[in-house]
N, C-alpha and C positions, 0 to 999 in steps of 0.2 A: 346234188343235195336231195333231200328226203323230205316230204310234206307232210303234214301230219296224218294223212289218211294211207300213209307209204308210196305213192307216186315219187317217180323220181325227176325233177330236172334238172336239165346238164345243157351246155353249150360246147358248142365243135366249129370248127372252120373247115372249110374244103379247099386244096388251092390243087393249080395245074400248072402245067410248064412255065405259065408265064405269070405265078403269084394267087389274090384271092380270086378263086374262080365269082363269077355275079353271082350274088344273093345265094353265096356260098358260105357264109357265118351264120348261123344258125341257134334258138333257144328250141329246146323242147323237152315239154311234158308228156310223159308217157306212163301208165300200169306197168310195174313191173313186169304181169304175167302176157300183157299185152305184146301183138305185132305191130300194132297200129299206134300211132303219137294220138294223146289227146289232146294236142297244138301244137302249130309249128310258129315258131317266127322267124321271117329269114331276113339277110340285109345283105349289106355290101364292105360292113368293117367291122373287124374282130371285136369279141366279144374278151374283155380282158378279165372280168369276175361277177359274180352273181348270189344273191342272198331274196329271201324271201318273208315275207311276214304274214299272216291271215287271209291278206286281199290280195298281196299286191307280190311280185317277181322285179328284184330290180337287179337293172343289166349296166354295167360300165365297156364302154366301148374304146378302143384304142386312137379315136380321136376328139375325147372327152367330154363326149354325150353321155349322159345318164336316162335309162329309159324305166318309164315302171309299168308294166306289163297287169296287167287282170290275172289272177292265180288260177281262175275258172276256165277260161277261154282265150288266154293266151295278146286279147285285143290290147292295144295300147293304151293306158290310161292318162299317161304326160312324157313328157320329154323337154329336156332342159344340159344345156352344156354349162359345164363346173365352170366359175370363175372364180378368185380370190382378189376383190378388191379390184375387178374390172380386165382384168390378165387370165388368161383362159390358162388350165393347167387340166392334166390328165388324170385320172385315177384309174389307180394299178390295183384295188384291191377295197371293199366295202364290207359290213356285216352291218345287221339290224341289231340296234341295243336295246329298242323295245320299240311298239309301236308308233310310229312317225317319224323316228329319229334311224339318222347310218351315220355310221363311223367309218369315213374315206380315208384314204390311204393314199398320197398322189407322188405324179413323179420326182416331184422334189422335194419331198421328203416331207410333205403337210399331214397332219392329222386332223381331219376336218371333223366336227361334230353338226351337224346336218339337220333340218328339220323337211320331213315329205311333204308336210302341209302349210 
């Protein structure tokens, strides 16, 4: 995705013979025109989808942790795994509908309307 000053961030995974390589899942922001990332953030589980708003990058991971990342620097600002009514579920898929609010997407078929704060 595209920031508003044209920075691009994306997520990627790395795996080897035997699945995700360590803290082979990956977010990162980078200058287009750049070689160099202007942050990286790595882990250990895939990155399922990713949306951003003014401040904040937020990441869905594949065992339904939701992370929201600083847009500046890449540092973690929270982290929180999705439940619905006390049952953990996953999301496959988010977008920002305006400031504080996402719209989840989860594996079973939930349409979650969300608040960040």
């Amino acid at each position: 995705m595209e920031t508003a000053d044209g920075d691009l961030i994306y997520a990627g995974t790395v795996y080897h013979g035997h699945g995700l390589q360590p803290g082979g899942s990956f977010v990162v922001r980078r200058m287009v025109a750049s070689e160099e990332p202007t942050w990286v953030f790595r882990t250990d589980r895939k990155a399922m989808d990713l949306d951003h708003d003014m401040e904040t990058v937020y990441v869905t991971y594949d065992d339904g942790e939701i992370v929201g990342l600083d847009l500046r620097d890449g540092n973690v600002r929270w982290r929180q795994h999705l439940t619905v009514a006390g049952v953990p579920v996953v999301a496959t898929a988010l977008t920002v509908t305006e400031p504080g609010r996402l719209l989840i997407g989860t594996t079973d078929g939930r349409l979650l309307d969300c608040s960040t704060v």
